[in-house]
The first five atom37 places (N, CA, C, CB, O) and aatype in JSON, in Angstrom:
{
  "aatype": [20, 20, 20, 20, 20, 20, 20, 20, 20, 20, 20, 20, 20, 20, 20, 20, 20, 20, 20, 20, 20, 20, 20, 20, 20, 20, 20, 20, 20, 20, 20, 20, 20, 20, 20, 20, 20, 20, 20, 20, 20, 20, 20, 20, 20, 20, 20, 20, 20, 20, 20, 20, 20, 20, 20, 20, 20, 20, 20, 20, 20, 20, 20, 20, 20, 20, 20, 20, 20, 20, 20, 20, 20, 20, 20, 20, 20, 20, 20, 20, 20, 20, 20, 20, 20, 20, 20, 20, 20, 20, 20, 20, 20, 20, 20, 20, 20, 20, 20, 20, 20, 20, 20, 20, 20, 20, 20, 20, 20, 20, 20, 20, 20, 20, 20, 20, 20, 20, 20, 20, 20, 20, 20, 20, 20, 20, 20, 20, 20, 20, 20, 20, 20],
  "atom_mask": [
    [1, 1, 1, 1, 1],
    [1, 1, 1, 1, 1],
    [1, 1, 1, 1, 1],
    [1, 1, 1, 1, 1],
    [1, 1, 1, 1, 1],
    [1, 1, 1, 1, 1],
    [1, 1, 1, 1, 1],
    [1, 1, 1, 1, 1],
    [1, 1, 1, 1, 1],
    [1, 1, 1, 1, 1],
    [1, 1, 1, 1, 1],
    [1, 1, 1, 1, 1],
    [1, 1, 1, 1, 1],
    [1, 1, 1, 1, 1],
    [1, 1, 1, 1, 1],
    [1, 1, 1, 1, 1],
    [1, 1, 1, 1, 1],
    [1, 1, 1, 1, 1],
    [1, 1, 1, 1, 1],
    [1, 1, 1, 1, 1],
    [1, 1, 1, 1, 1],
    [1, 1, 1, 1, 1],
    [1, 1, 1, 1, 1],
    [1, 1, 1, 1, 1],
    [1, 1, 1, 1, 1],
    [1, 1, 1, 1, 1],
    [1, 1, 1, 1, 1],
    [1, 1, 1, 1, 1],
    [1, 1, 1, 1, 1],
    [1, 1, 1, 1, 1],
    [1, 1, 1, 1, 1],
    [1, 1, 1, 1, 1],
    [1, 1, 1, 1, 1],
    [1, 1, 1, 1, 1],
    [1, 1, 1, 1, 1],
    [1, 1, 1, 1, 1],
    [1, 1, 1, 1, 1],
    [1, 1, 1, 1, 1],
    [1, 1, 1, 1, 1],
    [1, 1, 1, 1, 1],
    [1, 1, 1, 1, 1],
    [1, 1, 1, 1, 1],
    [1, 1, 1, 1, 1],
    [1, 1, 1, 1, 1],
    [1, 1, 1, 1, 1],
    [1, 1, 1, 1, 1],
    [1, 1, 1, 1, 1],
    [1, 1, 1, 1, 1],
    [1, 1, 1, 1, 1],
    [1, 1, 1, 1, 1],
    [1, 1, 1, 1, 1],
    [1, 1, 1, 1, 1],
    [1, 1, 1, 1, 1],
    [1, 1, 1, 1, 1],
    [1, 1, 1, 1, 1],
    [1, 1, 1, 1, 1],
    [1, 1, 1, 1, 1],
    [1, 1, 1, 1, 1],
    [1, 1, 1, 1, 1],
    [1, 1, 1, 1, 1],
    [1, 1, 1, 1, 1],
    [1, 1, 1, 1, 1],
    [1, 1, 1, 1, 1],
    [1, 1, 1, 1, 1],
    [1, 1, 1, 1, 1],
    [1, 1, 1, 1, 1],
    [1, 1, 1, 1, 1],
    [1, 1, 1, 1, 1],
    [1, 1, 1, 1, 1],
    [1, 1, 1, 1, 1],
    [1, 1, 1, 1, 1],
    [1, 1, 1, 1, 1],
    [1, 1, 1, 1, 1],
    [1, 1, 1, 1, 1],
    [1, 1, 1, 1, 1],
    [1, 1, 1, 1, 1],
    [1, 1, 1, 1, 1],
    [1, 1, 1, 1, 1],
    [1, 1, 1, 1, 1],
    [1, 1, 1, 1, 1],
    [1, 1, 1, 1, 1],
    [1, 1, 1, 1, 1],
    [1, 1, 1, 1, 1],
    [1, 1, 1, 1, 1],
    [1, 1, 1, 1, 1],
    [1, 1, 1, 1, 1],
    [1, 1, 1, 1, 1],
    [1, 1, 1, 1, 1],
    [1, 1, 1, 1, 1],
    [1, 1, 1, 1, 1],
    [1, 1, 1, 1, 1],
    [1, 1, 1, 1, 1],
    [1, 1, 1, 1, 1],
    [1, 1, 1, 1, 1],
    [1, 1, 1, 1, 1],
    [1, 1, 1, 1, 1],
    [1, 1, 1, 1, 1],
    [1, 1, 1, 1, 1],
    [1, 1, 1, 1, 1],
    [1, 1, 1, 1, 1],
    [1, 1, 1, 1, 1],
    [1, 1, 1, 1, 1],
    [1, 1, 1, 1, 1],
    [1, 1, 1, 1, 1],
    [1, 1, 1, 1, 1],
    [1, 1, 1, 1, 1],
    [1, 1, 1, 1, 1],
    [1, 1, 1, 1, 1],
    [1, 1, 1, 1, 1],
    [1, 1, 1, 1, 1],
    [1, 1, 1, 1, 1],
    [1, 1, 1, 1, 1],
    [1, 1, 1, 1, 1],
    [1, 1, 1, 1, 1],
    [1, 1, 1, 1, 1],
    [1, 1, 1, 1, 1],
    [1, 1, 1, 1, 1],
    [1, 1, 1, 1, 1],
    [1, 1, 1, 1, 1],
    [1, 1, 1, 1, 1],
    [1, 1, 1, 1, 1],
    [1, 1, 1, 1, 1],
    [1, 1, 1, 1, 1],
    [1, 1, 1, 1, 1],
    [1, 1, 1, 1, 1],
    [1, 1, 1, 1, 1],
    [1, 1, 1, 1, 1],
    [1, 1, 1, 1, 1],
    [1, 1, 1, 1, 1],
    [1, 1, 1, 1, 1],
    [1, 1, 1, 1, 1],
    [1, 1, 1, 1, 1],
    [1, 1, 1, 1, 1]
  ],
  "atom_positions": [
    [[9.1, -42.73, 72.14], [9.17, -44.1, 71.77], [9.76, -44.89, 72.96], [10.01, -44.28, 70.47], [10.91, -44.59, 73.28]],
    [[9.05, -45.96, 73.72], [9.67, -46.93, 74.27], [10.8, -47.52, 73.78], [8.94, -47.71, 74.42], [11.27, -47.19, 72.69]],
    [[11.33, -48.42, 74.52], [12.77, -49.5, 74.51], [11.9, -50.8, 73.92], [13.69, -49.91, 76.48], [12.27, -51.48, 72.96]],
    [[10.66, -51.01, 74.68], [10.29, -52.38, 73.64], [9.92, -52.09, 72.02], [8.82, -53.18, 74.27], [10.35, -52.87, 71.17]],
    [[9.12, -50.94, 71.67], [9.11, -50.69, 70.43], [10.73, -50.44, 69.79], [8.13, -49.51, 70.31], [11.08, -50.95, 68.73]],
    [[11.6, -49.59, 70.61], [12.46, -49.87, 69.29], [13.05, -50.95, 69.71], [13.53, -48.77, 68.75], [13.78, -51.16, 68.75]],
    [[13.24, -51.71, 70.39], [13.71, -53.38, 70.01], [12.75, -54.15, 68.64], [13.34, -54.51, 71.69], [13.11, -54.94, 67.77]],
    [[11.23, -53.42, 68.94], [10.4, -54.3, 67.93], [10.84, -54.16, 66.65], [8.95, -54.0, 67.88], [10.96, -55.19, 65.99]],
    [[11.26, -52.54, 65.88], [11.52, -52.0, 65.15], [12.82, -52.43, 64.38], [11.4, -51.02, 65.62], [12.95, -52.37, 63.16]],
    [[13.89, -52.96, 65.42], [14.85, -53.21, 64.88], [14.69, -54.64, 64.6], [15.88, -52.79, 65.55], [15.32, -54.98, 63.6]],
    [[14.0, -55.62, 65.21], [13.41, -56.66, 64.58], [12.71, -57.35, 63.49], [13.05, -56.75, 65.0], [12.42, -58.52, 63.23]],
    [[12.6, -56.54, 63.1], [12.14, -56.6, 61.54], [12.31, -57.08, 60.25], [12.19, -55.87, 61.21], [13.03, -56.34, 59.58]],
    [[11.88, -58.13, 59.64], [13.0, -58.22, 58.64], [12.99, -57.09, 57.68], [12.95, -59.51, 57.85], [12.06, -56.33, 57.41]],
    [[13.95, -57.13, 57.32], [14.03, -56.35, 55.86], [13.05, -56.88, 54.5], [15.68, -56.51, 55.35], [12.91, -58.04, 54.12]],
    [[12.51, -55.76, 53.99], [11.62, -56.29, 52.73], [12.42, -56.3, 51.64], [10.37, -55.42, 52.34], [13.15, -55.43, 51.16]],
    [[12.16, -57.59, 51.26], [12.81, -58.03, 49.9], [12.49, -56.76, 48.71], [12.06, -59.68, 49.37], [11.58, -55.99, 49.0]],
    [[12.91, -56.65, 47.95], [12.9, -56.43, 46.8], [12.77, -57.04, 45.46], [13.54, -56.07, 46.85], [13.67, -57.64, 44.88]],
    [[11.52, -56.82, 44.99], [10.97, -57.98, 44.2], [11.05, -57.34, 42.58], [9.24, -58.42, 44.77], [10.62, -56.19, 42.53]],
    [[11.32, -57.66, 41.84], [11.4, -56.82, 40.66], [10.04, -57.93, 39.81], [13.36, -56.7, 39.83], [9.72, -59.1, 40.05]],
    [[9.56, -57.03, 38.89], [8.12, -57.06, 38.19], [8.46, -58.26, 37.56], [7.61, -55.76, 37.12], [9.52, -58.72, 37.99]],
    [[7.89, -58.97, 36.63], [8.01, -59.84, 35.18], [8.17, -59.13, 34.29], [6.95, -60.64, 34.7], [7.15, -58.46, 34.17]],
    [[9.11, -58.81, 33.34], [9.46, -58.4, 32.15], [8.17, -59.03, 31.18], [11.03, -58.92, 31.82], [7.76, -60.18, 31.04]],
    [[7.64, -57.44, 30.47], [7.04, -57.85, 30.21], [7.12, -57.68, 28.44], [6.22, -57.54, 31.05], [7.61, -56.6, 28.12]],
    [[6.79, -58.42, 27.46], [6.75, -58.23, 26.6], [6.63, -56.75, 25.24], [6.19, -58.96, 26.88], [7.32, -56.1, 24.45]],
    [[4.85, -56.97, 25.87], [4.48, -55.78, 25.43], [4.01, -54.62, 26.47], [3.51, -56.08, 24.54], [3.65, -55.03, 27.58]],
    [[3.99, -53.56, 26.3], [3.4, -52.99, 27.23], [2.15, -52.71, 27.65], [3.76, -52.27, 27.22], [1.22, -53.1, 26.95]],
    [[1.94, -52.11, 28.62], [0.37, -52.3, 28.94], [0.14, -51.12, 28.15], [-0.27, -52.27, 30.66], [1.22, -50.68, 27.75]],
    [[-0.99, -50.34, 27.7], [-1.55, -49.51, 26.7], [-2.11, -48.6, 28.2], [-2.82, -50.35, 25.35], [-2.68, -48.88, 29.26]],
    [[-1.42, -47.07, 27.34], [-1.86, -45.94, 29.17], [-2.81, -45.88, 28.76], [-1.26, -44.21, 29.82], [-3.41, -46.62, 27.98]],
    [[-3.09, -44.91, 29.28], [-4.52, -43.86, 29.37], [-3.79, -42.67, 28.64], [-5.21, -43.35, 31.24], [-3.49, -41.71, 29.34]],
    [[-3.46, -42.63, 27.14], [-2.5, -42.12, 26.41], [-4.42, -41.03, 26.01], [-1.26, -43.45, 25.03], [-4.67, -39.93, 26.49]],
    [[-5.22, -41.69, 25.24], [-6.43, -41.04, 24.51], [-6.61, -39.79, 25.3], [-7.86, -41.98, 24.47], [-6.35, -38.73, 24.73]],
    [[-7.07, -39.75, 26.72], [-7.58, -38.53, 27.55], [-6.57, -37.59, 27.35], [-7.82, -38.78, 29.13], [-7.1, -36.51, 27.09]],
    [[-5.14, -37.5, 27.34], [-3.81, -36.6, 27.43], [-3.92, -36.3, 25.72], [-2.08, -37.58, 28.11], [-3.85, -35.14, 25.31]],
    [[-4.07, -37.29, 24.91], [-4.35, -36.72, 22.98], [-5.43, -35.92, 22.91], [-4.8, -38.04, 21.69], [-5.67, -35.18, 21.95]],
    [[-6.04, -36.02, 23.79], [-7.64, -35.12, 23.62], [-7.35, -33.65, 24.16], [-9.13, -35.89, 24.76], [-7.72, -32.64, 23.56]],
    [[-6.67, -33.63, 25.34], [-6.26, -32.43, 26.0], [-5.33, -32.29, 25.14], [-5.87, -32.4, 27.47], [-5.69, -31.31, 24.48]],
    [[-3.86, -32.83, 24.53], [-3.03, -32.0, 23.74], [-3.39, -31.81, 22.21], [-1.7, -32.54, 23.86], [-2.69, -31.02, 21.58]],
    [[-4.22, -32.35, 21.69], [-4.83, -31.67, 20.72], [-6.06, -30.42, 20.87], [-5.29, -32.71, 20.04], [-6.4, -29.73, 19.91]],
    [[-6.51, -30.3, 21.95], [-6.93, -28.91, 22.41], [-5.67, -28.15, 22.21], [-7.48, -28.82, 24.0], [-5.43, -27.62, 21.13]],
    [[-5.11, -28.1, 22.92], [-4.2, -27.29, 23.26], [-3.62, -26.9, 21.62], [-3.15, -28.01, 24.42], [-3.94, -25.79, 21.21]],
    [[-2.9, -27.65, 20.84], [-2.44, -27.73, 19.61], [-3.18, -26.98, 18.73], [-2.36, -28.94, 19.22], [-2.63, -26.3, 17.86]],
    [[-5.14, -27.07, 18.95], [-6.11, -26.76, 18.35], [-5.78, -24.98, 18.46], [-7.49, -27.49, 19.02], [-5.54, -24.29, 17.47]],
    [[-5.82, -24.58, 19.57], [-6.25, -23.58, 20.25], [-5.0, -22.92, 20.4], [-6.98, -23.89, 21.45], [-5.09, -21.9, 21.08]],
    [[-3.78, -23.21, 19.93], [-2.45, -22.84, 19.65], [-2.52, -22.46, 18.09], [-1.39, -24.06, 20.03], [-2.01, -21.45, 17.6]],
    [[-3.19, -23.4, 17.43], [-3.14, -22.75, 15.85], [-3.99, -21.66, 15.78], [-3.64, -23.76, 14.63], [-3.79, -20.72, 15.01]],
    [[-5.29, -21.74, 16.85], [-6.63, -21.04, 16.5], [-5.27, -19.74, 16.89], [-8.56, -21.38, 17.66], [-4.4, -20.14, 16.12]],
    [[-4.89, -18.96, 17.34], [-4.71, -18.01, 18.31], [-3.54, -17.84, 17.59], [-4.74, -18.3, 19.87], [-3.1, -16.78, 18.04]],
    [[-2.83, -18.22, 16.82], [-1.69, -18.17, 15.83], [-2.07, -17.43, 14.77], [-1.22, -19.46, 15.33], [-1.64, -16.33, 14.44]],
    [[-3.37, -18.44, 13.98], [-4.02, -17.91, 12.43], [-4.32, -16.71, 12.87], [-5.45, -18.71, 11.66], [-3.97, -15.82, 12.09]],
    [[-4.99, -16.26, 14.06], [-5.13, -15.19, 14.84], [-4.64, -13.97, 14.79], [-4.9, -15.45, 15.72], [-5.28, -12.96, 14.49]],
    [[-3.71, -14.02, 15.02], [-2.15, -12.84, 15.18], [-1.65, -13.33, 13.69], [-0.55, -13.29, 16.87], [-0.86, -12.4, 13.54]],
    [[-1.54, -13.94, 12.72], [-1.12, -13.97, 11.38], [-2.0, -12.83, 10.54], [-1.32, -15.5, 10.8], [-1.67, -11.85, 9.86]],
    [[-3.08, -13.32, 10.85], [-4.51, -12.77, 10.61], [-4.63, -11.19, 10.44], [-5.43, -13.19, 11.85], [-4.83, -10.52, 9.43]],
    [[-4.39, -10.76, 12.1], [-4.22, -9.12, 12.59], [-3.21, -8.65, 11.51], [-3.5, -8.85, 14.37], [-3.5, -7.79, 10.68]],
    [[-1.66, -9.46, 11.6], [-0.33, -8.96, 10.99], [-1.03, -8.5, 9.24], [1.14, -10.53, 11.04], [-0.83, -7.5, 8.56]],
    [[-1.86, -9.73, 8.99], [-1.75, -9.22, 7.69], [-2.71, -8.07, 7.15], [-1.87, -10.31, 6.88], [-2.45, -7.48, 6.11]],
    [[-4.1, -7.72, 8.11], [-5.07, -6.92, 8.0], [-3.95, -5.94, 8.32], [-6.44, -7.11, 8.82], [-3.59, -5.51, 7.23]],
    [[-3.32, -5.46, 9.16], [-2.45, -4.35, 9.76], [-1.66, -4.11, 8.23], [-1.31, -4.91, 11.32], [-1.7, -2.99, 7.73]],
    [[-0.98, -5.21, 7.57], [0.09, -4.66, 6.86], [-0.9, -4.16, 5.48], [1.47, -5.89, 6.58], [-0.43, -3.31, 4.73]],
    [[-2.09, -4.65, 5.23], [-3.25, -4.06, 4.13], [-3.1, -3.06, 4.46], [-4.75, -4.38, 4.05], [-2.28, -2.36, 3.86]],
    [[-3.77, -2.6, 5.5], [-4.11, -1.3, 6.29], [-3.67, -0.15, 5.93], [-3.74, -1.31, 7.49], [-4.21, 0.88, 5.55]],
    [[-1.91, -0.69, 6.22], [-0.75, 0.31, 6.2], [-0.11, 0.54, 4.88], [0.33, -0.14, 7.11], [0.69, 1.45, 4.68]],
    [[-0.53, -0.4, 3.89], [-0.27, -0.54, 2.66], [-1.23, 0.53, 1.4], [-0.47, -2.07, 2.56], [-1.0, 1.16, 0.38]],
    [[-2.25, 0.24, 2.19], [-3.76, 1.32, 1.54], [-3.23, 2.51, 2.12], [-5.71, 0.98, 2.24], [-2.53, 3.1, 1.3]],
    [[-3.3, 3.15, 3.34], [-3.27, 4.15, 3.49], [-1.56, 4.96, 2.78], [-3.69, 4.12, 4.97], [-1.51, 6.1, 2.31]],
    [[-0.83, 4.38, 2.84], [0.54, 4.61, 2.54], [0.07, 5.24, 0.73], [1.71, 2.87, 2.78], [0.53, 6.24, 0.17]],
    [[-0.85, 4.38, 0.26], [-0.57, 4.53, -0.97], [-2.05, 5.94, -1.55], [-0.57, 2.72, -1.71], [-2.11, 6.47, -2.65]],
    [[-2.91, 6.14, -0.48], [-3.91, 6.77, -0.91], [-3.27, 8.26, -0.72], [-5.26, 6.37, -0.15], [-3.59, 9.22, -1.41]],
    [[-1.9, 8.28, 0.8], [-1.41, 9.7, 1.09], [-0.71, 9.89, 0.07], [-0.64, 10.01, 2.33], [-0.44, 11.07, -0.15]],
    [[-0.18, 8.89, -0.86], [0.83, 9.16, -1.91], [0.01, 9.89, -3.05], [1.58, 7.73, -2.45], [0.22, 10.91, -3.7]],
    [[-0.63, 9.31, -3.03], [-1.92, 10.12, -3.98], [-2.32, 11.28, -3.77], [-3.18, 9.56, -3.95], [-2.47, 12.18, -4.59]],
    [[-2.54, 11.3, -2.43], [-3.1, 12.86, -2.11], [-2.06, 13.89, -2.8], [-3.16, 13.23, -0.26], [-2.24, 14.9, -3.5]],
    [[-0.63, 13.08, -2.23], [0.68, 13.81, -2.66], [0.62, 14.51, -3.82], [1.77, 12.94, -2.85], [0.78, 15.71, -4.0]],
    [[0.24, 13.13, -5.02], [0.2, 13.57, -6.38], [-0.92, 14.55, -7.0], [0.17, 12.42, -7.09], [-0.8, 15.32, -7.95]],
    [[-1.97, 14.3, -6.23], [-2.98, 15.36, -6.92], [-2.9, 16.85, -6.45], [-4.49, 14.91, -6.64], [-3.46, 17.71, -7.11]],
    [[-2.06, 17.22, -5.08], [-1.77, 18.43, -4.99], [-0.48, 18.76, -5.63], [-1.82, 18.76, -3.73], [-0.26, 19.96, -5.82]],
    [[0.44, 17.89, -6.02], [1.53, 18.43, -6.81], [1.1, 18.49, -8.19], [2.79, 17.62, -6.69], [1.84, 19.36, -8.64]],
    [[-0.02, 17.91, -9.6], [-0.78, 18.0, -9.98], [-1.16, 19.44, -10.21], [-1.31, 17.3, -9.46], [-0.76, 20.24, -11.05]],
    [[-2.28, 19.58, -9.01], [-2.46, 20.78, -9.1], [-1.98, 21.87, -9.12], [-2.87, 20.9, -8.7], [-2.41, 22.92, -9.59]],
    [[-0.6, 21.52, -8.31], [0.27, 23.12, -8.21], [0.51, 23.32, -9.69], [2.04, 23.14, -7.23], [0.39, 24.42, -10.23]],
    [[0.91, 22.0, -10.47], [1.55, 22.07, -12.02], [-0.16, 22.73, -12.68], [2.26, 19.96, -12.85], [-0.17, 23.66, -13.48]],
    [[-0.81, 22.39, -12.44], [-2.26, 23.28, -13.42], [-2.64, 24.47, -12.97], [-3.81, 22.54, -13.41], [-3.43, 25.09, -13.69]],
    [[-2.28, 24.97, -11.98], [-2.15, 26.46, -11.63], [-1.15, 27.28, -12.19], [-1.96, 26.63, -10.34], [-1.39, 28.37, -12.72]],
    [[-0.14, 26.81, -12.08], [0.99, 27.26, -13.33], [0.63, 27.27, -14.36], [2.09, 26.57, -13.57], [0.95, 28.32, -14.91]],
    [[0.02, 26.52, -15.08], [0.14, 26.47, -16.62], [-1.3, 27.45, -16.75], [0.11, 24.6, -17.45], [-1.7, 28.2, -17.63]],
    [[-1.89, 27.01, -15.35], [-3.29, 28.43, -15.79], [-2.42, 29.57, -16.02], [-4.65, 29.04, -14.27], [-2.59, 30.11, -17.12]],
    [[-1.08, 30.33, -14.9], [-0.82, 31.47, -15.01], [0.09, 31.74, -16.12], [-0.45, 31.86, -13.91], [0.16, 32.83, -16.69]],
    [[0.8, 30.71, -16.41], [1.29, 30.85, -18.01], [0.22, 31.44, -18.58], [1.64, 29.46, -18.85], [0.14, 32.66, -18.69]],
    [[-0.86, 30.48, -19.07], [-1.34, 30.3, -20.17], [-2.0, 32.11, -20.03], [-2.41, 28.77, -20.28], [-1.63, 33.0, -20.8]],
    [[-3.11, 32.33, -18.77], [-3.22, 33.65, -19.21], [-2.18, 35.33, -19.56], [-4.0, 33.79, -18.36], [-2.52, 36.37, -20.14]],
    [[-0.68, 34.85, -18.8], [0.43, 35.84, -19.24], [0.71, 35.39, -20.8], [1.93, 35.7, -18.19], [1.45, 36.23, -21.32]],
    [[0.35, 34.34, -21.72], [0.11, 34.16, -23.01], [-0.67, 34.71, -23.55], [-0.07, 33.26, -23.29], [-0.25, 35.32, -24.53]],
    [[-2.13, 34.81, -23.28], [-3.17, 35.6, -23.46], [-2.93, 37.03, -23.82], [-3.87, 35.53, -22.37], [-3.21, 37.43, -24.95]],
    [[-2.28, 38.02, -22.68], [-2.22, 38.88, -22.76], [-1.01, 38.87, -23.28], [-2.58, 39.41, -21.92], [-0.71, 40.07, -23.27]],
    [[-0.3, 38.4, -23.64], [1.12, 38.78, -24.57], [0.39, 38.86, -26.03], [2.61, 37.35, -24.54], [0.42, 39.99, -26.51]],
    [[-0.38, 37.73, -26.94], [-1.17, 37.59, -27.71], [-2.16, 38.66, -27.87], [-1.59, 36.56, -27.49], [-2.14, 38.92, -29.07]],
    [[-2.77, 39.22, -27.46], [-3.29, 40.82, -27.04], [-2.43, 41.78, -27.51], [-3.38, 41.13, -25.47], [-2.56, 42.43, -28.55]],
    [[-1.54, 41.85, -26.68], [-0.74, 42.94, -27.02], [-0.27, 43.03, -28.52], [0.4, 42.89, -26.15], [-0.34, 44.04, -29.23]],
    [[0.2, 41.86, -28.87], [0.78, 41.5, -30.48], [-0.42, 41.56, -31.67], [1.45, 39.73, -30.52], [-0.29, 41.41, -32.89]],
    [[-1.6, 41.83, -30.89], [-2.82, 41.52, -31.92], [-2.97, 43.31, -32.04], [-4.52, 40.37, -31.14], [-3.0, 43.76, -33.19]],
    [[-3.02, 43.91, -31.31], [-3.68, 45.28, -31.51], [-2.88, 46.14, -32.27], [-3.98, 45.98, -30.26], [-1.77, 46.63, -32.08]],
    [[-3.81, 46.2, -33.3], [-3.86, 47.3, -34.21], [-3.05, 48.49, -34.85], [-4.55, 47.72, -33.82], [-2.68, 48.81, -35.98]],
    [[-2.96, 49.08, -33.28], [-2.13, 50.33, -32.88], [-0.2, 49.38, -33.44], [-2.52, 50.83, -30.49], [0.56, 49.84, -34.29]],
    [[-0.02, 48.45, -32.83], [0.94, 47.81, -32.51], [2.03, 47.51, -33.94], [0.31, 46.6, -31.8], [3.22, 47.73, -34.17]],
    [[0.81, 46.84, -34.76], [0.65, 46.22, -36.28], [0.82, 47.49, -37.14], [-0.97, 45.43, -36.61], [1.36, 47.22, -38.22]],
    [[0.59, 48.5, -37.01], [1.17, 49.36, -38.13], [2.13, 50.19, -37.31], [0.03, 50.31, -39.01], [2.69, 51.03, -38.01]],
    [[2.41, 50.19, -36.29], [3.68, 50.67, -35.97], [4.69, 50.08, -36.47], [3.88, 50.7, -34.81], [5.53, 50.6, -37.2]],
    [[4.66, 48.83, -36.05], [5.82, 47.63, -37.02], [6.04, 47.89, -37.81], [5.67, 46.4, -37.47], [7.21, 48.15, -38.09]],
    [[5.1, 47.97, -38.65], [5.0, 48.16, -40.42], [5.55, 49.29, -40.62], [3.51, 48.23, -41.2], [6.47, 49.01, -41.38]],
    [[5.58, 50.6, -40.39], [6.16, 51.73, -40.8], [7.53, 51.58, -40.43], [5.55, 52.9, -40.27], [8.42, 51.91, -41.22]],
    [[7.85, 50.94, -38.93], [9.46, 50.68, -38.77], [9.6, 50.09, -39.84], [10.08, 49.83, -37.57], [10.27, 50.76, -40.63]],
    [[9.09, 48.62, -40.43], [10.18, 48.34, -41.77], [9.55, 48.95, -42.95], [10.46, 46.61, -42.19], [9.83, 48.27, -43.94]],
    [[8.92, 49.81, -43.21], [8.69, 50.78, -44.34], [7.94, 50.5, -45.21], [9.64, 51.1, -44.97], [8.14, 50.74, -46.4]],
    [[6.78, 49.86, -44.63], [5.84, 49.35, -45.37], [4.53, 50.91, -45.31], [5.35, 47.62, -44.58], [4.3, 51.73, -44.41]],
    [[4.15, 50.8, -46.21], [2.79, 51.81, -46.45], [1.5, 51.09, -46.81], [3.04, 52.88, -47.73], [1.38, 50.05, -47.46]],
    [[0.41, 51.95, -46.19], [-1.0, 51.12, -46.53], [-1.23, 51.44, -47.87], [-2.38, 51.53, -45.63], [-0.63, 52.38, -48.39]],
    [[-2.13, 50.67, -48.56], [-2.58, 50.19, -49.9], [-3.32, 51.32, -49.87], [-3.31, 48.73, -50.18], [-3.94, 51.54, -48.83]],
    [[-3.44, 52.53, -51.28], [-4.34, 53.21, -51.42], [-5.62, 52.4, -51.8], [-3.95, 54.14, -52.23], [-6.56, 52.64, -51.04]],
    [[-5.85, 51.58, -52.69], [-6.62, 50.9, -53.6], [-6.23, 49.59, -53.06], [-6.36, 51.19, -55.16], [-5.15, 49.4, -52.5]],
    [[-7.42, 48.4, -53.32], [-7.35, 47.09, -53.29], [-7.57, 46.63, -54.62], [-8.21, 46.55, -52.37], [-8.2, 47.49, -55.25]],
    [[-7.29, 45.58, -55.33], [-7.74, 45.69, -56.88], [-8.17, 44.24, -56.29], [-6.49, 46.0, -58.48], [-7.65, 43.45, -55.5]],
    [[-9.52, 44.26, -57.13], [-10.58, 42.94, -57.0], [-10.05, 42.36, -58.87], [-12.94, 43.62, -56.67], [-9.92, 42.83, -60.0]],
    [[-9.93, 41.25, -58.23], [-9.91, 40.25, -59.59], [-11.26, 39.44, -59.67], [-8.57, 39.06, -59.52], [-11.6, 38.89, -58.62]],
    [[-12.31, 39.24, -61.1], [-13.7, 38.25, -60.62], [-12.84, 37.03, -61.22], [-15.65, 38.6, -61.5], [-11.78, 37.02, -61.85]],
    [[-13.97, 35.65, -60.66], [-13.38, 34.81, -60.99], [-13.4, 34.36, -62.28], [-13.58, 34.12, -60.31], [-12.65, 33.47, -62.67]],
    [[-14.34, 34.98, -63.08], [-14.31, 35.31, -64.84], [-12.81, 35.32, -65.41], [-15.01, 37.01, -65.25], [-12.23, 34.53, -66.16]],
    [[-12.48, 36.25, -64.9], [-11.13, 36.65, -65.37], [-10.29, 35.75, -65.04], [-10.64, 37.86, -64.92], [-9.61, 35.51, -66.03]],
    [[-9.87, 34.92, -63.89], [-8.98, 33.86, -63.5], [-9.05, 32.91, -64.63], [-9.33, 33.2, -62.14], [-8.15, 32.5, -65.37]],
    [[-10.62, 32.58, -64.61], [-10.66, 31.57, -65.49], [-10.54, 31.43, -66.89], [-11.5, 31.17, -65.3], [-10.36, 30.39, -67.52]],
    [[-10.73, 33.3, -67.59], [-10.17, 33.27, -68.53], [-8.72, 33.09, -68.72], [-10.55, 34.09, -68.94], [-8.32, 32.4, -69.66]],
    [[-7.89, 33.64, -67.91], [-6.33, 33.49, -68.36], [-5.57, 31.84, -68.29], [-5.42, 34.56, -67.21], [-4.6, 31.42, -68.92]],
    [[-6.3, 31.25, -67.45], [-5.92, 29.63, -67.54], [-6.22, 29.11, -68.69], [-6.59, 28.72, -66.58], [-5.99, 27.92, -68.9]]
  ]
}
């Protein structure tokens, strides 16, 4: 920089400072283009929200079904263990019932308490019933 420029420089006046007119109302922005972009945004903030609400709640079905179908599985093999039992009861019943039925068994009893077989059966007809009434 030369000596005459900065003499020019310091010559200068100073610029005023002018302040605006107060203005009443205000001027109206360009507010619409920025509502258009932040309602995208707002749009596409809910879209992507309902979104992940969406997943959370298919996930918690999901986990809710399967939770309850293994519980089941649970019950029909505990179920079954209980009807395999009562099968092996029921046939150690069988053969207890067997044993108590045969023959051999039934007049052994009987002679322990001192019972004897019937020489004779005596037949009554129903003539006779109906005569004595």
């Amino acid at each position: 920089m030369t000596v005459a420029l900065a003499g020019r420089a310091s010559v200068r006046p100073a610029r005023r400072v002018t302040r605006a007119p107060a203005r009443r109302h205000p001027a109206p922005r360009t507010v619409p283009a920025r509502r258009a972009s932040a309602s995208w945004e707002v749009r596409s903030f809910a879209a992507v929200l309902a979104f992940i609400v969406g997943l959370f709640v298919v996930a918690v079905l999901y986990l809710g079904q399967t939770t309850a179908v293994s519980a089941g599985g649970y019950e029909v093999q505990r179920l079954a263990d209980v009807r395999d039992e009562l099968r092996r009861q029921n046939a150690l019943l069988e053969v207890r019932i067997a044993q108590l039925d045969s023959p051999t068994r039934v007049e052994n009893e009987a002679t322990r308490l001192g019972l004897v077989r019937a020489r004779t059966v005596p037949i009554i007809s129903a003539e006779t019933l109906a005569a004595l009434r």
